[in-house]
Steps between C-alpha positions, in 0.01 A plus 500: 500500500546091496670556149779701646521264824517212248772647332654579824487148587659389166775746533582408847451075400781543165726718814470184728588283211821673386575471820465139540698448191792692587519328833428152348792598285777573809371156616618341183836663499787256605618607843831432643624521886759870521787266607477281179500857332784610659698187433403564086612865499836384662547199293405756192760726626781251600426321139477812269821662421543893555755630204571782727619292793868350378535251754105384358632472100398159360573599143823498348641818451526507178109475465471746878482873332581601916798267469630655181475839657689458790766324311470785307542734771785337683693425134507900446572578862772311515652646152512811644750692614548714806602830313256732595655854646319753720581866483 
């Protein structure tokens, strides 16, 4: 009966020990105030340029696959003609 107690008691102590560790760990981990945060992901966001947005495009075009596209798009548009006839 004291064996399986014992073992009880080890079982529970290696518990209480991961524990400690993964909480000793979250106290390790660099912690920053939600408004410091919040000013990164903004910065990130102001800073990193969206392809998708045009008035965002810091590439030149030529390099912008977007860019090319809507050139693209207005260039064959614009060639062509009204002629279409519904019956």
């Amino acid at each position: 009966m004291a064996d399986i107690e014992s073992q009880i008691y080890i079982i529970k102590l290696k518990r209480m020990e991961a524990l400690n560790t993964r909480l000793n760990d979250m106290l390790k981990r660099e912690r920053i105030p939600a408004s410091i945060a919040s000013n990164l992901i903004v910065n990130f966001i102001s800073e990193t340029p969206d392809y998708l947005i045009p008035f965002n495009w810091t590439l030149p075009p030529d390099q912008n696959k977007f860019a090319k596209y809507k050139k693209l798009k207005n260039s064959k548009s614009r060639n062509k003609k009204d002629c279409c006839t519904i019956v």
